[in-house]
VEXDREN-2710 file (C-alpha; in Angstrom, 1 decimal):
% VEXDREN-2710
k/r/px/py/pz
1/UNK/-12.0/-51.3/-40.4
2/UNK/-10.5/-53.0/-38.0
3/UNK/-11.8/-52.9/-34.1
4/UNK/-9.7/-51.1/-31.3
5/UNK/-7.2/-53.3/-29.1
6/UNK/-7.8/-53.6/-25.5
7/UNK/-5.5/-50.6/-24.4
8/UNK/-7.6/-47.8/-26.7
9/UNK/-11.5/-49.1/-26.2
10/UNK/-11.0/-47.4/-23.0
11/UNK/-10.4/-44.3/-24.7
12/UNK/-14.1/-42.9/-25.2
13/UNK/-14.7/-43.7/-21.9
14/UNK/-12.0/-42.3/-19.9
15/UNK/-12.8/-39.3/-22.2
16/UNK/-16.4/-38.7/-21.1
17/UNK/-15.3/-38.9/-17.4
18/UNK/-13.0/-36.0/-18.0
19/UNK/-15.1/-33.9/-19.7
20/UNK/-17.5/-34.8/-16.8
21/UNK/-15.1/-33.8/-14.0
22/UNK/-14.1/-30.5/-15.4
23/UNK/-17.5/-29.7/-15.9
24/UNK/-17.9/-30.1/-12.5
25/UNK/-15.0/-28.4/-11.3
26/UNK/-17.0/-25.5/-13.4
27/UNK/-20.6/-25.7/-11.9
28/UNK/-18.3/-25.6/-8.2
29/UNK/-16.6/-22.3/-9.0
30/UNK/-19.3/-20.7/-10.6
31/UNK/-21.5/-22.3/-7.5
32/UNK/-19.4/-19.5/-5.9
33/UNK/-20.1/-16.8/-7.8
34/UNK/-16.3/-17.6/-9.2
35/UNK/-15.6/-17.4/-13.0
36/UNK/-13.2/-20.4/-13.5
37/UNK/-10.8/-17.9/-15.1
38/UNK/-9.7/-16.9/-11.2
39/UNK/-7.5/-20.0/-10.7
40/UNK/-4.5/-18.0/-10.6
41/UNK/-1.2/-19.4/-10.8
42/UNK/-0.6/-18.3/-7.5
43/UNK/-3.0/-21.0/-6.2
44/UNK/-4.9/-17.9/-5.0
45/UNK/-8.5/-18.4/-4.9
46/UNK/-11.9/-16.1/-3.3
47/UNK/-13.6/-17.7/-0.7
48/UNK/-17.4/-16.4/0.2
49/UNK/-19.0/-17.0/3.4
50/UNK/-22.6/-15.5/4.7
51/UNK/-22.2/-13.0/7.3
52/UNK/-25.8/-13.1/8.8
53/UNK/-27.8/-10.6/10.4
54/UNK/-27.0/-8.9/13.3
55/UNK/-30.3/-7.6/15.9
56/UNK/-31.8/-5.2/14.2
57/UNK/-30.5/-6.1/10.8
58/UNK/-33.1/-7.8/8.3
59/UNK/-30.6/-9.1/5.7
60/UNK/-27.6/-11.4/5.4
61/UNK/-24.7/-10.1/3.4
62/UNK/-22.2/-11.9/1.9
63/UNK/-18.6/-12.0/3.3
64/UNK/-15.4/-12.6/1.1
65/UNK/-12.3/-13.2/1.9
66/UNK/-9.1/-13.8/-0.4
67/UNK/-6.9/-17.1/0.0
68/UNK/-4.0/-15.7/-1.0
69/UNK/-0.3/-17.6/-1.6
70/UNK/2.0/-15.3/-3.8
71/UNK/5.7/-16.1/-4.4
72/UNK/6.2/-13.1/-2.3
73/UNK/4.7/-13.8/1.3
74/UNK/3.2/-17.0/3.1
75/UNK/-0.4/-17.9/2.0
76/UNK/-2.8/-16.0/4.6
77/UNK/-6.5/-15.2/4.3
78/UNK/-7.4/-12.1/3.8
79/UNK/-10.6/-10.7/5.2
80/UNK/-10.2/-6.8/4.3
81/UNK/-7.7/-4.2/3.5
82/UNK/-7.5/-0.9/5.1
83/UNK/-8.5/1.7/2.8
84/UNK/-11.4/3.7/1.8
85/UNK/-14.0/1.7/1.7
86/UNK/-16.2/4.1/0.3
87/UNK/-14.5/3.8/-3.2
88/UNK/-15.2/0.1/-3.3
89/UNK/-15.0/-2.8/-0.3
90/UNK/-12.9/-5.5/-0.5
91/UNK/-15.8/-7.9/-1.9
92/UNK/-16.2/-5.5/-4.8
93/UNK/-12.3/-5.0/-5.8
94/UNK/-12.0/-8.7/-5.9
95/UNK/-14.7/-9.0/-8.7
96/UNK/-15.3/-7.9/-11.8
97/UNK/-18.5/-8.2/-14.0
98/UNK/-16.3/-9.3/-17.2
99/UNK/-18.2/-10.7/-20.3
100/UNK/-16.0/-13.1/-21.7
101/UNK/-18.4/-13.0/-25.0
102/UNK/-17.4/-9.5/-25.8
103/UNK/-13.9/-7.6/-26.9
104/UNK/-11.3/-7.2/-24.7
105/UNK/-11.6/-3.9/-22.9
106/UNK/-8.7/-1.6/-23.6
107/UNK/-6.6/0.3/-21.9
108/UNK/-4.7/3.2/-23.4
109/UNK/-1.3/5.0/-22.6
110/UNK/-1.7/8.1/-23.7
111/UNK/1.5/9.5/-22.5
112/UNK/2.2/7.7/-19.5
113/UNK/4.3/4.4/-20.2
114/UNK/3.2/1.0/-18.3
115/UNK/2.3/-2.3/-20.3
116/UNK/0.3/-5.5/-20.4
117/UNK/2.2/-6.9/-17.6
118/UNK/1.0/-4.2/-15.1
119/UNK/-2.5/-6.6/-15.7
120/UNK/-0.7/-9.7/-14.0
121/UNK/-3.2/-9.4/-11.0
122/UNK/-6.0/-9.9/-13.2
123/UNK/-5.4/-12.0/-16.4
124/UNK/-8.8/-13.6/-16.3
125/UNK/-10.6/-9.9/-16.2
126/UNK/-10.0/-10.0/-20.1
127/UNK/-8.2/-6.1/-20.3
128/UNK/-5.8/-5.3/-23.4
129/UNK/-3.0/-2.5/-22.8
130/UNK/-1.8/-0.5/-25.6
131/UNK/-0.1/2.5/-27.2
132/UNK/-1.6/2.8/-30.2
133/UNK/-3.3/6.2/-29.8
134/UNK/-5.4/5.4/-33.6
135/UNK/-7.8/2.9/-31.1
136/UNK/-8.0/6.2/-28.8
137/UNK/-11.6/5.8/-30.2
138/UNK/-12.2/2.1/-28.7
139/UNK/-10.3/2.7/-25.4
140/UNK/-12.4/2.6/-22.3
141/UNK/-9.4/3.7/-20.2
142/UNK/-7.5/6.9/-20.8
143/UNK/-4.2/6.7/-18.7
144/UNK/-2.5/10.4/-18.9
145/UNK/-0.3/12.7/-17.1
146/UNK/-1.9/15.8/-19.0
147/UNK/-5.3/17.2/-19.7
148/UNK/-4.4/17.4/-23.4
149/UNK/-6.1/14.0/-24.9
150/UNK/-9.4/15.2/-26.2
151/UNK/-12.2/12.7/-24.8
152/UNK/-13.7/10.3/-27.8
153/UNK/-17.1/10.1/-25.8
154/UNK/-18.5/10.3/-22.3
155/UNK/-17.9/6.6/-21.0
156/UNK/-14.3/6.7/-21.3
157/UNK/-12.7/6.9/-18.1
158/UNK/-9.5/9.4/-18.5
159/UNK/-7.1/8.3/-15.6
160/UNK/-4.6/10.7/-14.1
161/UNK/-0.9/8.8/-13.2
162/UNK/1.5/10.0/-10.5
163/UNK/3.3/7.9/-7.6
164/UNK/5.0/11.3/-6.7
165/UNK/3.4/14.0/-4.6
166/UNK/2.2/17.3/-6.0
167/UNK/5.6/18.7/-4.1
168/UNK/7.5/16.7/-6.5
169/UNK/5.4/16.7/-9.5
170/UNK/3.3/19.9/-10.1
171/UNK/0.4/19.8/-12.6
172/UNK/-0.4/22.1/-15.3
173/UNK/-4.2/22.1/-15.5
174/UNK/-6.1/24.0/-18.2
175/UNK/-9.5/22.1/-17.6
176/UNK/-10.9/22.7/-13.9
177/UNK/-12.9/18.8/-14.6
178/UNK/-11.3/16.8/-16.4
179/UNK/-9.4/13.9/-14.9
180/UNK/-12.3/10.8/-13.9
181/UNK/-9.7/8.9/-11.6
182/UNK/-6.6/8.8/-10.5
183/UNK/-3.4/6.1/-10.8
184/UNK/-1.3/6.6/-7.8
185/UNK/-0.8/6.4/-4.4
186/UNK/-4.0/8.4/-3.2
187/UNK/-6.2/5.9/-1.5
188/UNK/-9.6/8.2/-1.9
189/UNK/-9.9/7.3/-6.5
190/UNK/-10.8/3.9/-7.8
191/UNK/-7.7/3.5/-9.3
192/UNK/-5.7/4.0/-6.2
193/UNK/-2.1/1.9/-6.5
194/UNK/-0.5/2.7/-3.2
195/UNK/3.6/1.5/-2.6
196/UNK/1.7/-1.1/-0.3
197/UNK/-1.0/-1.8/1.9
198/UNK/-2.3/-3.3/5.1
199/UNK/-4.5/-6.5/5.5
200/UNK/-6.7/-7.8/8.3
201/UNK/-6.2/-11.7/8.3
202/UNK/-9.4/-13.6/8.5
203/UNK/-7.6/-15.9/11.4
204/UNK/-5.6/-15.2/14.4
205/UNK/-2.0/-16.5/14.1
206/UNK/-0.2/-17.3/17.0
207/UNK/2.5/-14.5/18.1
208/UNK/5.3/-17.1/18.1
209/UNK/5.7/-18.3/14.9
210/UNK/5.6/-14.3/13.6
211/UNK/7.8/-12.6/16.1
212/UNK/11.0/-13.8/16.7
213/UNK/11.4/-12.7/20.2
214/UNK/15.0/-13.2/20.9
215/UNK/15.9/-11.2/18.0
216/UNK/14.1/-8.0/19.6
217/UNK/15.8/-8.8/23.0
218/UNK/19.1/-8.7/21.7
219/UNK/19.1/-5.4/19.5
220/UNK/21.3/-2.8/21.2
221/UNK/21.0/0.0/18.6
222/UNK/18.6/3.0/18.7
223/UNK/17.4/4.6/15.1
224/UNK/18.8/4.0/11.9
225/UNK/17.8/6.7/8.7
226/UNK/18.7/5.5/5.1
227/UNK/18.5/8.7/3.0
228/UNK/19.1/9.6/-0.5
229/UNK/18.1/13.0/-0.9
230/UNK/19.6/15.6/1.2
231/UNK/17.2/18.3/0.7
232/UNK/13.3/18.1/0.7
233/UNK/10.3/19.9/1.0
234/UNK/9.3/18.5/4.3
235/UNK/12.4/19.3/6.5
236/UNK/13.0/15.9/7.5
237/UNK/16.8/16.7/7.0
238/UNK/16.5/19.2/9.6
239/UNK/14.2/17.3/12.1
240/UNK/17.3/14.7/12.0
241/UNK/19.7/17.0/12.8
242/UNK/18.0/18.0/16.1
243/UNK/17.1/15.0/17.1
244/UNK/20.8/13.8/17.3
245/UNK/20.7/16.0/20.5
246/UNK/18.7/13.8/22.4
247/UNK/19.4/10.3/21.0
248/UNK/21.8/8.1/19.0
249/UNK/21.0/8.2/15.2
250/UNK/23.0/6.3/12.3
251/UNK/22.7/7.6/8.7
252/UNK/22.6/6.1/5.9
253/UNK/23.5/7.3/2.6
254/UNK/24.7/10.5/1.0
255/UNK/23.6/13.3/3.4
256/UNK/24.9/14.6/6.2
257/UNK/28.1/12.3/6.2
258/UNK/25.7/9.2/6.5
259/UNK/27.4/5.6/6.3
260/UNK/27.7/3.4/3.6
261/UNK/25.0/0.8/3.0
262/UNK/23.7/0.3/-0.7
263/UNK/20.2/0.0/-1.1
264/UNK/18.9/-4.1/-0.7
265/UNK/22.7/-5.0/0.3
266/UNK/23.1/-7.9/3.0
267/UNK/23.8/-4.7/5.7
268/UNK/20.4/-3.6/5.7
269/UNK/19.8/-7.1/7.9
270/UNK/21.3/-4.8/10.7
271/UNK/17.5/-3.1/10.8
272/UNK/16.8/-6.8/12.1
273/UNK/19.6/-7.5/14.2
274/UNK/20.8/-4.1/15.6
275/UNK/18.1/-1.1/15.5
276/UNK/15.2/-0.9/17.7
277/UNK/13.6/2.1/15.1
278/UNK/13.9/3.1/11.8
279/UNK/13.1/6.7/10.5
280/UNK/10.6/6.2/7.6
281/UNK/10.4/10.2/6.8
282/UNK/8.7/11.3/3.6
283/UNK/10.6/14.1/1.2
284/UNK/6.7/16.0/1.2
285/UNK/3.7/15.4/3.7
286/UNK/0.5/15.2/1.6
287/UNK/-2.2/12.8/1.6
288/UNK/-1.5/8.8/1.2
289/UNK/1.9/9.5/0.5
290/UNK/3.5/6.6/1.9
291/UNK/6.3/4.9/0.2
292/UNK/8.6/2.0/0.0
293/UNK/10.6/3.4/2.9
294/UNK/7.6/2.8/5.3
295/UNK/6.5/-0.6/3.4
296/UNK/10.0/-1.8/2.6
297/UNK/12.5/-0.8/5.2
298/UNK/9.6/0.0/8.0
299/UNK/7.6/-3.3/7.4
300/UNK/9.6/-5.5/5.8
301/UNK/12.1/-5.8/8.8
302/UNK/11.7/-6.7/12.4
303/UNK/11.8/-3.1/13.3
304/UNK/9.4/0.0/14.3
305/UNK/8.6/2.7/12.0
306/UNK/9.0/6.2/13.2
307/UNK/6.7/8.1/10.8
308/UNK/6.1/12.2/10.3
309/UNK/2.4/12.8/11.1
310/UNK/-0.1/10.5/12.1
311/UNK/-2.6/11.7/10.0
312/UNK/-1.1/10.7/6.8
313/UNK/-0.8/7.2/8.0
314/UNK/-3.9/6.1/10.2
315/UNK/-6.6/3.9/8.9
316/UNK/-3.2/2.7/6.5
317/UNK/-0.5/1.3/8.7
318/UNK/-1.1/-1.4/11.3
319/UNK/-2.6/-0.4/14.7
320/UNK/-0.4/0.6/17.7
321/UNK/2.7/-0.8/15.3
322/UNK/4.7/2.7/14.3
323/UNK/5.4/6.1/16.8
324/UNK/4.7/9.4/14.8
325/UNK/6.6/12.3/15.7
326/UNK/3.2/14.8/15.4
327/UNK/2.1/12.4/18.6
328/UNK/5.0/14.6/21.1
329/UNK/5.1/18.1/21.6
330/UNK/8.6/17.7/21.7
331/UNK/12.0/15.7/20.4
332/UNK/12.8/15.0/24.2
333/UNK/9.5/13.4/24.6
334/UNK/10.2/11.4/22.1
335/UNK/13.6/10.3/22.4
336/UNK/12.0/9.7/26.1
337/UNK/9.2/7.5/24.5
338/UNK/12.3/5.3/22.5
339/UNK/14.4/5.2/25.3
340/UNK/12.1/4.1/27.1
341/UNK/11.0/1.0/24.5
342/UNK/14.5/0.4/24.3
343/UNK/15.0/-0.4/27.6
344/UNK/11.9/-1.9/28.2
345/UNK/12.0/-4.8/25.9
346/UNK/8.5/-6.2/27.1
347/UNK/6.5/-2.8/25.4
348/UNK/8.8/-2.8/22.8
349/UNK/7.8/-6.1/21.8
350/UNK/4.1/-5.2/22.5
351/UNK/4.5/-2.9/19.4
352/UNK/4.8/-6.1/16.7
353/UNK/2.2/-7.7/18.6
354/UNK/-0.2/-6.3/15.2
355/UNK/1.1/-9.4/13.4
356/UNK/-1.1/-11.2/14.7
357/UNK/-4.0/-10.2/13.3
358/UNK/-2.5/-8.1/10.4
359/UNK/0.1/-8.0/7.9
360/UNK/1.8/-5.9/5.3
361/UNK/2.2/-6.2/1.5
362/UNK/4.8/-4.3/-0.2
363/UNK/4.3/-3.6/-3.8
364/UNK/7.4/-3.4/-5.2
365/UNK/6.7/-2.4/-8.8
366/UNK/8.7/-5.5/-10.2
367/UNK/6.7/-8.5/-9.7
368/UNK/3.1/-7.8/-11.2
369/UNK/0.9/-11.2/-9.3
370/UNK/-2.2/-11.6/-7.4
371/UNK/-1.2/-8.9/-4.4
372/UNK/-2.2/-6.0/-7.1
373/UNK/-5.2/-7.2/-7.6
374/UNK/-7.5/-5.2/-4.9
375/UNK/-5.2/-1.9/-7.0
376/UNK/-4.5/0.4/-9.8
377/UNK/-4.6/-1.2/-13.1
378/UNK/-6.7/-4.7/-11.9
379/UNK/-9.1/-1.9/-10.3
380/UNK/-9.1/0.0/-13.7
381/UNK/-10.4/-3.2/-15.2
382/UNK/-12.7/-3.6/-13.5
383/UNK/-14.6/-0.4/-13.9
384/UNK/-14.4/-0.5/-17.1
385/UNK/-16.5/-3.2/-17.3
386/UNK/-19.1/-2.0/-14.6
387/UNK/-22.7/-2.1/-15.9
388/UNK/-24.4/0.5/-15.5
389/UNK/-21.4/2.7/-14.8
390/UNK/-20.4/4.6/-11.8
391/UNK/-20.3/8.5/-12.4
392/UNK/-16.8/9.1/-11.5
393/UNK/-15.4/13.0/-11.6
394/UNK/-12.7/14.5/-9.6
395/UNK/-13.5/17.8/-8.8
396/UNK/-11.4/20.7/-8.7
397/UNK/-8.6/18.3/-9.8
398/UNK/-5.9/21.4/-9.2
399/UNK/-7.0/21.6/-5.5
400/UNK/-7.5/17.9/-4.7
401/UNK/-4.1/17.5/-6.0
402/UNK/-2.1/20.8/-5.2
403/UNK/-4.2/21.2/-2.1
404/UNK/-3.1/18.2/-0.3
405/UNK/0.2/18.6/1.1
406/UNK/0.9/20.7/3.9
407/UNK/3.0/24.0/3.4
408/UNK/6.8/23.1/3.6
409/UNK/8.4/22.3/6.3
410/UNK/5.1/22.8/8.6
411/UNK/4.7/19.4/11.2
412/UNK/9.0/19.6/11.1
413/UNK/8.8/23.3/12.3
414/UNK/6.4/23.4/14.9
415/UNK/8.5/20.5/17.2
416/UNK/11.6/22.1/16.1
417/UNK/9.9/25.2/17.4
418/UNK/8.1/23.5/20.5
419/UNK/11.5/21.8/21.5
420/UNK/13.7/24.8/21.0
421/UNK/11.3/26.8/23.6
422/UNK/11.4/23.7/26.0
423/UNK/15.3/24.0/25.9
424/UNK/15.3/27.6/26.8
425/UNK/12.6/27.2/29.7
426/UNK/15.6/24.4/31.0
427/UNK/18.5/26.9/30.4
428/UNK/16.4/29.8/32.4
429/UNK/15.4/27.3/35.0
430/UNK/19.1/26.2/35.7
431/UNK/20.3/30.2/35.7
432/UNK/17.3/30.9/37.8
433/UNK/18.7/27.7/40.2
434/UNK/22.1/28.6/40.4
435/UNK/21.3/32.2/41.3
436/UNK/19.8/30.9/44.3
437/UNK/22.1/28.7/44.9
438/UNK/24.4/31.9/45.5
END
């Protein structure tokens, strides 16, 4: 045979000292506790750190944080999300105990659409979606909208889905426990999948190269409301109305002779240029139910939130970043509290002053990356391949669900009632006034 020229006797070589550097690049990752598998197209990676003990502490624990660089937003590292924590930390969502020797775990559809794409945050956590209700005896996930699939054994996980609220979508329920988690926005389930969510950054950034201060100086504008349905269970329709007594407010859309601006047309910039606030007003008022109009519209844009009821939102939305109208007793208090923003542009930059040591991820439904990873379907993944497993139950599923959202119309009635009362303590002030005046 005849011997190798001088261009190919290199070949072994430069072949062994491959296969040597990418077994190191393995023995690095999984130095970290990091299957290789978690290189992520998004150059995304985990990073871990030892927090150590504090006085009176005896053990270190260890600290992640994600390195994050999606398509969507500018790489930042995350140290924690605000949610509940007592559903799983940050450390544990971003981790899942997969054995890569073993099936696929599946995930199955019953009657609730969705597809292998909604696993694009997690394509190393080896989960399989599917239809096919003949593997309904393989599945470790159940995702359903009903309590009619009849469970194949006690480890499978049957997983309620809804991203509306109870108001909007009422349950049937024939079983009282049935449902093990749910797939929506509620934060308090391990499959939670909010419309977006709120980080704390592991570093400071600077405040001038996140707020563009001259744009905020030069808005002129007081609220803007874009609005699609005229008629909702939480009144917000009729909070609107009154509050047009006490201070400018542009509408948007097909109600109440709002404007025209379609939705994600170049005119919505003017929530940038032109508005100091935008009305971010839920159809219902029930628990977690924030949508794209606060994570979009709200957070998305150079521009403060104004949301319902501060309840709903806190531990969720950046600190000291939004006004809720549940903080005044009255409208005039706070149309006095934007007026007062408005023309004081120092506090009302104060407001975005959150930036720098937060930000806000809109999940948009489209784009399935990295940023749904800590969420819904990644997290379903993940417990299905929890050893031992986690008893998980919801309880009373009618009244967790039914039971949390306010009666109609409640937080929008009481300052509609507060502020009527106020106006007619003014009107029998002045009559009392100009009686005396006589």
């Amino acid at each position: 045979m005849r011997g190798w020229s001088r261009p190919t006797r290199w070949v072994p070589f430069v072949s062994l000292m491959a296969v040597i550097y990418l077994l190191m690049l393995l023995f690095a990752h999984f130095g970290d506790g990091i299957s290789p598998l978690q290189m992520l197209p998004q150059r995304t990676r985990l990073k871990s750190d030892y927090d150590y003990p504090h006085e009176g502490e005896s053990a270190t624990v260890k600290k992640f944080t994600l390195i994050l660089n999606s398509s969507l937003y500018d790489a930042m590292e995350i140290e924690d999300v605000l949610t509940n924590d007592t559903i799983a930390t940050f450390g544990e969502r971003l981790h899942a105990d997969v054995d890569y020797s073993a099936p696929p775990k599946l995930i199955l559809s019953w009657d609730a659409g969705h597809g292998q794409e909604n696993l694009g945050g997690c394509p190393d956590w080896n989960c399989v979606f599917t239809y096919d209700r003949s593997k309904a005896d393989e599945a470790s996930i159940i995702l359903t909208v009903s309590d009619n699939f009849e469970r194949r054994n006690s480890e499978q996980i049957v997983t309620f889905y809804s991203q509306e609220s109870p108001k909007n979508m009422p349950v049937i329920m024939h079983q009282t426990e049935y449902f093990n988690v749910s797939l929506g926005y509620r934060h308090d389930t391990a499959g939670a999948s909010p419309y977006g969510y709120t980080v704390k950054l592991a570093k400071r950034r600077p405040l001038e190269k996140i707020v563009n201060l001259s744009r905020l100086a030069g808005k002129s504008k007081s609220a803007a409301w874009f609005v699609s349905h005229c008629t909702t269970n939480s009144r917000r329709e009729d909070l609107v109305v009154k509050m047009k007594k006490y201070i400018s407010v542009d509408i948007y859309g097909n109600c109440l002779n709002g404007m025209n601006c379609p939705r994600g047309a170049k005119c919505e910039d003017m929530l940038d240029d032109d508005y100091h606030f935008y009305l971010a007003f839920e159809n219902s008022v029930c628990t977690d139910y924030i949508t794209e109009k606060v994570w979009n519209q709200g957070y998305g844009r150079d521009i403060v939130p104004i949301v319902l009821k501060r309840s709903i939102v806190a531990n969720r939305l950046p600190p000291n970043s939004y006004l809720a109208v549940d903080d005044f007793e009255t409208l005039q208090e706070l149309a006095e509290r934007m007026s007062y923003l408005m023309k004081n542009k120092s506090a009302y930059s104060e407001m975005f002053h959150w930036r720098r040591d937060y930000a806000t991820i809109y999940l948009n439904g489209e784009q399935h990356d990295i940023l749904e990873r800590p969420w819904g379907f990644c997290q379903l993944c993940r417990i299905a391949w929890e050893k031992p497993k986690t008893q998980r139950l919801i309880s009373d599923f009618k009244e967790w669900w039914d039971g949390s959202c306010e009666v109609d119309g409640a937080t929008v009635s009481k300052i509609i009632s507060k502020t009527d009362a106020r106006e007619k303590e003014k009107e029998k002030a002045l009559r009392v006034n100009r009686i005396t005046v006589k």
